[in-house]
KEVO-120455 format. One record per residue: x, y, z of N, C-alpha, C, O in turn. Coordinates in steps of 0.1 Angstrom, whole numbers, plus 5000, padded with zeros to 4 digits. Example, Ala and Ser with C-alpha at 12.3 -4.5 7.8 and 13.67 -1.06 7.14 Angstrom:
2
513249435078512349555078513249675078514249675085
512849785071513749895071512950005079513450115080
// end
This chain:
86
878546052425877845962417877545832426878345792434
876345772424875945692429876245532427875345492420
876945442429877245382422877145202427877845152437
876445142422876145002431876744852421876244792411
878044832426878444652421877144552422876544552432
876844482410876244362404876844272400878044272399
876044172399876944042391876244032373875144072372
876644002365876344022352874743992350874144062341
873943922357872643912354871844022356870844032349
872144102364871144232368871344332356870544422355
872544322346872144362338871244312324871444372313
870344212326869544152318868444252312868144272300
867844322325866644412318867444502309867244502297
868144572314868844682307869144632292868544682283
869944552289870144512275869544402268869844362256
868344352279867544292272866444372264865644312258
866644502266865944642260866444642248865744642237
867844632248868844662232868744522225869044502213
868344422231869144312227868544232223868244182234
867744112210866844062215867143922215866443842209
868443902221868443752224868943782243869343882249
868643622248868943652262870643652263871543582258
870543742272872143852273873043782283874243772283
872043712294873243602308873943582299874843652296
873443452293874043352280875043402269875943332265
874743512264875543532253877143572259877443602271
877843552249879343472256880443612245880343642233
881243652256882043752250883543722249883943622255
884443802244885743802247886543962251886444062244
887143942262887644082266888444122256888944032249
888644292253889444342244890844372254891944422251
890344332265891644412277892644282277893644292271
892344162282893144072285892643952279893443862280
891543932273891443822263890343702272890043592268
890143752279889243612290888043632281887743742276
887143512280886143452275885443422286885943382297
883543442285882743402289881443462288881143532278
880543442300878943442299878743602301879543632310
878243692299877743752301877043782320877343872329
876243682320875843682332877243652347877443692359
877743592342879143632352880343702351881443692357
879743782341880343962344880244032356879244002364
881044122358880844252372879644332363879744352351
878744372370877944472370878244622379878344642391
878144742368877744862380877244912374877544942362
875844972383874745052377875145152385875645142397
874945272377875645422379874445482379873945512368
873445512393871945552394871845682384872645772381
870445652378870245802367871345792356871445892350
872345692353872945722342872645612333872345622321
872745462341872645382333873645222338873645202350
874545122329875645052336876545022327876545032315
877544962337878944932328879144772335879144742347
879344702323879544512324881344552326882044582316
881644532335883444492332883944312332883344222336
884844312327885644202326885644162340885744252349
885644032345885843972361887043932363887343882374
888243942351889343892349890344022355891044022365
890144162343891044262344890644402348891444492351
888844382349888044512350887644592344886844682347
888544562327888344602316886644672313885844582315
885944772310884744742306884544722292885044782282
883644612293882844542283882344642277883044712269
880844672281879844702281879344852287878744852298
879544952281878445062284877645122279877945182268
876145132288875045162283874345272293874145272305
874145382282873545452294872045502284871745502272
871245532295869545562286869245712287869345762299
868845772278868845922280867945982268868145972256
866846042275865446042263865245982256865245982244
864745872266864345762256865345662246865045552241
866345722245866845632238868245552245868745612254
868845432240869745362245871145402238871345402226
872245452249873345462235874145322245874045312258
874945212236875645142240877045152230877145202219
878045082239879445152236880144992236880344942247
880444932228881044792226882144762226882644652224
882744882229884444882222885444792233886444742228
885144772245885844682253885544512249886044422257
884844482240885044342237885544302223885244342212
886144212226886544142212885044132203884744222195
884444042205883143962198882043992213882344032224
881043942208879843942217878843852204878543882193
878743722212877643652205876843592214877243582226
875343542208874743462212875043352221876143292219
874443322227874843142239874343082231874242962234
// end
């Protein structure tokens, strides 16, 4: 598997697809260890042809996985507390 570290912004296009507010900004809480923050200063890894995973910068926890497959987006939320708007 192919696999390339980001910093939380590069995943903008991607869940600015799912999402329609801007995603840097919007401010989460880890379900792993409880750290709070932006979005955009999350770890990023895009997993080529599958899609990416946002982890925590605290514990590595992932946040966030999204992978795109015919057309459609499946995203998986379960590593955050909340996820809101900035």
């Amino acid at each position: 598997m192919d696999e390339l570290r980001l910093d939380g912004n590069a995943a903008a296009g991607t869940l600015g697809e799912v999402f329609s507010f801007e995603v840097t900004t919007a401010e989460y809480a880890c379900g792993g260890c409880g750290k709070a923050g932006t979005l955009g200063g999350a770890a990023v890894y895009e997993v080529r042809d599958l899609g990416i995973i946002v982890r925590c910068p605290g514990c590595d926890n992932a946040l966030i996985r999204v992978a795109h497959n015919r057309g459609r987006y499946l995203v998986d939320l379960r590593g955050t507390k909340y996820l809101a708007t900035g």
